[in-house]
N, C-alpha and C positions, 0 to 999 in steps of 0.2 A: 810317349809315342803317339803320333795324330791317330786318330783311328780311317777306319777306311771313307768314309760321308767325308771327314774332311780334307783327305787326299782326292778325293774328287770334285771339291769344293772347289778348289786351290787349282786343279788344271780344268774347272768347268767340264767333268764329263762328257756329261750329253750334247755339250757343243761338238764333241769328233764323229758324232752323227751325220754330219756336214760334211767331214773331210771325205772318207773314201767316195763319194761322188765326183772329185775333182780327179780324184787319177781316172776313174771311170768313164769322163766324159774325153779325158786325154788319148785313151786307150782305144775309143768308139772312133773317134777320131782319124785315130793313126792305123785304123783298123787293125789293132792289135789287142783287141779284150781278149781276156785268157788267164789263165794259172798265173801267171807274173803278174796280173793288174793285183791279183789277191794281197801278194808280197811287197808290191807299192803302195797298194793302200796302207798296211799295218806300216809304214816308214813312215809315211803321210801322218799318220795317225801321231804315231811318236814323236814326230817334227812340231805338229799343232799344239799337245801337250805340254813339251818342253817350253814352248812361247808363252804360252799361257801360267806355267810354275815361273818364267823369267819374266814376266810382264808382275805378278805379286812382288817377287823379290825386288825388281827396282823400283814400283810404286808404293815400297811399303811404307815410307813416311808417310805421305800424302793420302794414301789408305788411311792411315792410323786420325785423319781430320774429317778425311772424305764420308770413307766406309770402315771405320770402327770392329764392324761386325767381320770384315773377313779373313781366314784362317791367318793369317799372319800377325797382324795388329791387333786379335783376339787373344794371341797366345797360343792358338792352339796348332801351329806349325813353326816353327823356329824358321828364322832367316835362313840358316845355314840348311836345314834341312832341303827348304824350296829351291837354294840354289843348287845343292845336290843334284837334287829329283830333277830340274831342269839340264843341268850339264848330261846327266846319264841319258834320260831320252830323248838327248840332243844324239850320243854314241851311237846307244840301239836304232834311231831312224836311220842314222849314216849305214851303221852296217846291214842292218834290213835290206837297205836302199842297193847295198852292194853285193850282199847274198842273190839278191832278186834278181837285179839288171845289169850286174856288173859295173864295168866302168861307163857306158854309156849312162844309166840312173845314176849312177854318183856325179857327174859328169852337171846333170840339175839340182840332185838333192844336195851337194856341199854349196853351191851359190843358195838355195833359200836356205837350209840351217843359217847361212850368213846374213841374207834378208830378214828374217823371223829374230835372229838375236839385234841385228843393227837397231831395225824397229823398238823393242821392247828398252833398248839404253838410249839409241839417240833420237829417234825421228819420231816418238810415240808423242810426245805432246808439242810438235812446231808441226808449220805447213807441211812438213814432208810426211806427216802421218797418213794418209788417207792415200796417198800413192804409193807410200811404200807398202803399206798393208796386203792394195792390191798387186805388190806386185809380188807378195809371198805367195797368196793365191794363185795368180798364173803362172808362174814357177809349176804347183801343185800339180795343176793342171798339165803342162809340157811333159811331166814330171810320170807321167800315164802312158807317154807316147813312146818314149827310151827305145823300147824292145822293138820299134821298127827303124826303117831304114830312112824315114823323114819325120824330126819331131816339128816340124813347120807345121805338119797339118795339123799338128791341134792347136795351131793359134789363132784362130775365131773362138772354139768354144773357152779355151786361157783368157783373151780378152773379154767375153761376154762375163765370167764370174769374176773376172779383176774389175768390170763395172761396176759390178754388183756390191760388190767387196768394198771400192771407194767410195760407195752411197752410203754403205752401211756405217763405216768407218766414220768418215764425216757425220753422220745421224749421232753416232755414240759418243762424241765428244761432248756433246749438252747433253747428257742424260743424267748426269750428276745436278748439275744448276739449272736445267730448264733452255730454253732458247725461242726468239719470236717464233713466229708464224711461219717468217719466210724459208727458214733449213730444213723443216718436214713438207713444205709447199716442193722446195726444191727437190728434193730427193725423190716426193712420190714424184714429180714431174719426171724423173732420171728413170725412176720404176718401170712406169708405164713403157717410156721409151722402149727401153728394154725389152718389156715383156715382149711387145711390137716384133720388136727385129729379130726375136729369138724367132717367134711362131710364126711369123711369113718370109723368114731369110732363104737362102739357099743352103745348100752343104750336105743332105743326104746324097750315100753311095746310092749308082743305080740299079732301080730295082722294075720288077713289075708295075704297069701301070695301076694295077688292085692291090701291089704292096705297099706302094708309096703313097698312095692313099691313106694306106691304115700309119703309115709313118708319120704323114703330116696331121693327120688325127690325136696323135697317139702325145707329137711335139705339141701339137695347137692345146691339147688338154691339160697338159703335165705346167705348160707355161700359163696357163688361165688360172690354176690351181695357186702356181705360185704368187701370181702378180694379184691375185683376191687377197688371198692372205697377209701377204706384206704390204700390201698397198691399203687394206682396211685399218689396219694397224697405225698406219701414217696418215690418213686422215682425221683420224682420232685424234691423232697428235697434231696435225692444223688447225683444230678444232682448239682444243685446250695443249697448247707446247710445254705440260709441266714435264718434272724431271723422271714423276713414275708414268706418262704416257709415253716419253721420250723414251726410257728404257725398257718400256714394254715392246715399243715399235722395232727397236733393235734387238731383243732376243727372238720376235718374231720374227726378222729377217734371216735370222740363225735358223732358225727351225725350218721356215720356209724352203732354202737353198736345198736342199736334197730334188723337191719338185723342177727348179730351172736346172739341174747339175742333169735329172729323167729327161728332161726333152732335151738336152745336146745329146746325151746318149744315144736317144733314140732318131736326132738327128744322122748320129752313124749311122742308123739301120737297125741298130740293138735295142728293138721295142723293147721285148720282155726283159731285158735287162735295164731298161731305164725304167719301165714301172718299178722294178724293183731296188732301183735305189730311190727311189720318189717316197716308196713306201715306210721310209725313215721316218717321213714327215709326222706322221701320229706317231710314231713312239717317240720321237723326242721332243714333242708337243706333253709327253704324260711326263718324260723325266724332267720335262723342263720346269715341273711345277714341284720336284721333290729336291732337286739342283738346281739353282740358279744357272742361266747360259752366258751368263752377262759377268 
């Protein structure tokens, strides 16, 4: 039987540190944060992990040359096991998703289960990697907004971490072998962007002239946080493109997302609820050094 470090080996843990921000950002959105985002998130969660147990299982050959060391091509989780674990908290996301939100969240969450498995059998190693990745992300995202009566509005902060997602995406594909100069030149260049448009865009509800202040403080801070972090990361890796700066810069990116997922939040309006998912960002900066996120 695997033990528990290797079951969370195998769906990367402290990567779902990351997820419940994307319903959350969906949810600030659609101005709908609430008791239901709670029950989206945990779908969310479940949906990330099953991709990640089907993303071992189909790479287990190419693990077993690549990466040697992990739970599958170790030994220390059976093929069948990880396919399991994946089919099941592919089920419990689905039903979460419809416990929650009914049919309007299943309505999102049966199109990404189908994104997140396409991905991990077909599109994960051609061009259509890095798009479709992002497009399970803003799925995710949409995915927050269900319990209102327009899931459109969360489609700026959906596309802002389906950016995020394609850079990062793209970044991880040389983290194995390395890559020149110019794919972390690229990405941090996409970063920045980013960061940009997050922290002087438009899209907060209206508020007091002295509220909106602290809102665009609150975004301008949360997004400086993030684009420091992953953006330090990656110039490290323009510096020297090896395969451990390369996949350093992308578990950074992992870790980072909770701080950009804070200031769309709090783009809604929902400061102290976007500090509070921002505040992931150190804890799964500590797990990330005891689990790999990668």
């Amino acid at each position: 039987m695997p033990s528990v470090r290797d079951l969370a080996e195998l769906v990367r843990a402290p990567a779902a540190l990351s997820v419940p921000g994307d319903v959350a950002a969906g949810a600030a959105a659609g101005q709908v944060l609430g008791g239901r985002t709670l029950g989206l998130a945990c779908s969310s969660v479940c949906l990330y992990w099953a991709g990640m147990a089907a993303n071992d299982w189909a790479d287990r050959h190419l693990d077993a040359v690549e990466r040697p060391e992990r739970p599958i091509p170790s030994g220390r989780v059976s093929p069948g096991t990880a396919l399991g674990i994946a089919v099941g908290l592919t089920a419990a996301g689905l039903a979460v998703a419809g416990l929650s939100g009914g049919r309007r969240a299943l309505a999102v969450a049966v199109p990404l289960a189908a994104a997140v498995w396409s991905y991990d059998l077909m599109a994960k190693n051609t061009a259509a990697g890095p798009p479709a990745m992002a497009l399970c992300r803003g799925l995710d995202v949409l995915l927050g907004a269900t319990p209102g009566r327009s899931v459109a509005k969360a489609l700026p902060p959906a596309l802002t971490v389906a950016a995020h997602t394609y850079l990062l995406t793209a970044l991880s594909r040389a983290e194995v072998s390395g890559s020149g100069r110019g794919l972390p030149a690229a990405t941090l260049a996409g970063t920045a962007a980013l960061a940009v448009a997050t922290a002087l865009g438009r899209g907060e509800v209206a508020h007091e002239p002295r509220t909106a202040r602290v809102v665009r403080a609150v975004r301008a801070g949360l997004t400086g946080w993030y684009a420091a972090g992953f953006g330090l990361s990656q110039a490290r890796a323009v510096a020297e493109p090896s395969a451990s700066r390369l996949r350093t810069a992308v578990g950074t990116g992992i870790v980072a997302l909770p701080a950009l997922q804070g200031a769309l939040v709090a783009r809604g309006g929902a400061t102290r609820e976007g500090i509070a998912v921002a505040a992931a960002v150190p804890l799964g900066r500590a797990l990330a050094r005891k689990v790999s996120p990668t």
